[in-house]
N, C-alpha and C positions, 0 to 999 in steps of 0.2 A: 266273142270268139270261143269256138270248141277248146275245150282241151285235149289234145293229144297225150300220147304215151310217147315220153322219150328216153331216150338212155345214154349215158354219161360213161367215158374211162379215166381215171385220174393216175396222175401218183401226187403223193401228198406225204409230209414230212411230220413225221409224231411228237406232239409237244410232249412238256412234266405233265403228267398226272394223266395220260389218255390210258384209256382203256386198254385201247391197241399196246401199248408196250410190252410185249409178254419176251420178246427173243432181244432185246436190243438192238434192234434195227432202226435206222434211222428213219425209213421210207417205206411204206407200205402203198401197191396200188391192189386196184378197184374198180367196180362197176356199179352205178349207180342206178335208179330207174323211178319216174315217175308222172303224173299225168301234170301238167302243163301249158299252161295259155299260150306260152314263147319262148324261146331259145335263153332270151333272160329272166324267166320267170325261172324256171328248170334250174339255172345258174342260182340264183337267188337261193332255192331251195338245198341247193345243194352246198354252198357257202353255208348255211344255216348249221345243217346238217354235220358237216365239217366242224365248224364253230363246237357241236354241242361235243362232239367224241374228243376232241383238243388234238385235230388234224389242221394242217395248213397244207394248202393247195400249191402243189409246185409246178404241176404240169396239166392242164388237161387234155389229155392224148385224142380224144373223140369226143361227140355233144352232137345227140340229131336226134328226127323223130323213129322209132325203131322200128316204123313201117318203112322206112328210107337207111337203114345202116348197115348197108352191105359190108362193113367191115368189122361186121361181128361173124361171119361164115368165114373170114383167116383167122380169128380168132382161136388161139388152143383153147381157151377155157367157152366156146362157143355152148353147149352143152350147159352148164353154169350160167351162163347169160342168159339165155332163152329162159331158163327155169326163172330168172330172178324175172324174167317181162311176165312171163303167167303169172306169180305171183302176184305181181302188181296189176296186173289186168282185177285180179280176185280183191286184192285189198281196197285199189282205190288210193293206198300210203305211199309216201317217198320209202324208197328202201334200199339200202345198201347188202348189196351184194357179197361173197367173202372177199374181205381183202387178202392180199397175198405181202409177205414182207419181203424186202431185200433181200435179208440173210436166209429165208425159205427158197427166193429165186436164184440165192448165189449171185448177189450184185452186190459190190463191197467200194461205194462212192463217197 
């Protein structure tokens, strides 16, 4: 099986000691992107990935191949996403995208 390039939107809840903790927010989302055998392989990658920054997966918002994800053009951070597929077209790596926090988005859950 080819691998595709796909792309991922999460939001994800910040453990002790992640990196991400800089504003005290509890929830930081994201976009994720990388080349992948299957819908689960992508997941797989991306749970990893999660695992290593001390994020837990609370929601995943979107997951498709991003020759097929039209709903990254309603996307506001559309512009940002696009830039994160070129990259990863370039590297070939899974790669996370900026995340955005709560408290940045003004969401207080």
């Amino acid at each position: 099986m080819i691998d595709e390039l796909w792309i991922v939107s999460v939001k994800t809840r910040v453990l002790d000691g992640s990196p991400l903790a800089m504003d005290g927010s509890e929830f930081m989302f994201g976009e994720c992107a990388s080349y992948a055998k299957s819908e689960e392989d992508m997941k797989s990658q991306l749970m990893a990935d999660l695992d290593d920054a001390k994020l837990e997966l609370v929601e995943l918002f979107e997951i498709s191949p991003a020759n097929n994800a039209a709903w990254i053009s309603d996307s506001e951070y559309k512009e940002d996403i696009l830039s994160l597929i070129e990259e990863v077209k370039i590297t070939h790596v899974f790669t996370s995208g900026m995340f955005r926090s709560s408290e940045y988005l003004g969401m207080h859950e």
